[in-house]
N, C-alpha and C positions, 0 to 999 in steps of 0.2 A: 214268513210274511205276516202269519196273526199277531207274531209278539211284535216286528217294526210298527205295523196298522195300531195296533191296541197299544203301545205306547208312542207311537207318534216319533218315531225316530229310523233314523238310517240303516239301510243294510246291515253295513262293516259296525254299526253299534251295535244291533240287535244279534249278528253273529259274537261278539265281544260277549255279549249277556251271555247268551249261552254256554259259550263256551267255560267262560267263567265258573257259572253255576254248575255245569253240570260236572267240573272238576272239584267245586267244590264239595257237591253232594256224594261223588265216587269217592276220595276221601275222606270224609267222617263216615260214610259206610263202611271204610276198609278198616278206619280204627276202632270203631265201633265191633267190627269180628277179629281184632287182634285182641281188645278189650275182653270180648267174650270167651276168647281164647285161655287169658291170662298174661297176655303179654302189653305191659301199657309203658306210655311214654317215660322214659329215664332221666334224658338231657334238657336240652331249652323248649321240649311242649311245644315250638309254634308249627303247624300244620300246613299245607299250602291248600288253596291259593295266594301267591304273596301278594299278588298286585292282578288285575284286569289281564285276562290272555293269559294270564301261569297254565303250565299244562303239568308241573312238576306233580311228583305223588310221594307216597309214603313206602316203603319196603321192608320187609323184614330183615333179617343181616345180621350172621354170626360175627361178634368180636371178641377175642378173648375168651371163646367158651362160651360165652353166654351170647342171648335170640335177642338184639335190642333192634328199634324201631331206627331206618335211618333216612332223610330226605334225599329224593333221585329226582336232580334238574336233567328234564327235558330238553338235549342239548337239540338244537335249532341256530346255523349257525345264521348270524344275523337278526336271531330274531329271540334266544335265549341272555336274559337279563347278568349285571352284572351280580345283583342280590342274589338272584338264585346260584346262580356257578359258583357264589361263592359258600352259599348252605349245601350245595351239592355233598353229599355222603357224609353230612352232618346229624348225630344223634338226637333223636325227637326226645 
């Protein structure tokens, strides 16, 4: 209700903001401790959130021997993108 009030917008927006953000903060937090790890991006680097509503995230993921970073779309059916299903188990 403070973030609709304080920006002057709707419900299903100000739920959208959040959601957004707060996947997008849970992710660069988790690469951030992959990072510190020693384990960082290999493939195409792009992180989610892809768009507004992404719930996807990052995972870790044996291939070939080696711990590479891989994208896990949040399957939602009806509500899961065709961009993301298609980065789905694709290397960061």
């Amino acid at each position: 209700n403070d973030l609709r009030d304080g920006f002057d917008t709707t419900r299903n927006n100000a739920t959208r903001i959040v959601r957004t953000e707060t996947m997008r903060a849970t992710n660069r937090g988790v690469m951030a401790k992959y990072k510190q790890a020693g384990l960082e991006p290999t493939g195409h680097g792009e992180v989610p959130p892809l768009h507004p509503n992404c719930r996807c995230t990052v995972v870790p993921e044996e291939r070939d021997g080696k711990l590479v970073l891989v994208w896990k779309a949040t399957y939602q059916p009806g509500r899961t993108c065709d961009a993301c299903m298609k980065k789905n188990g694709t290397v960061i």
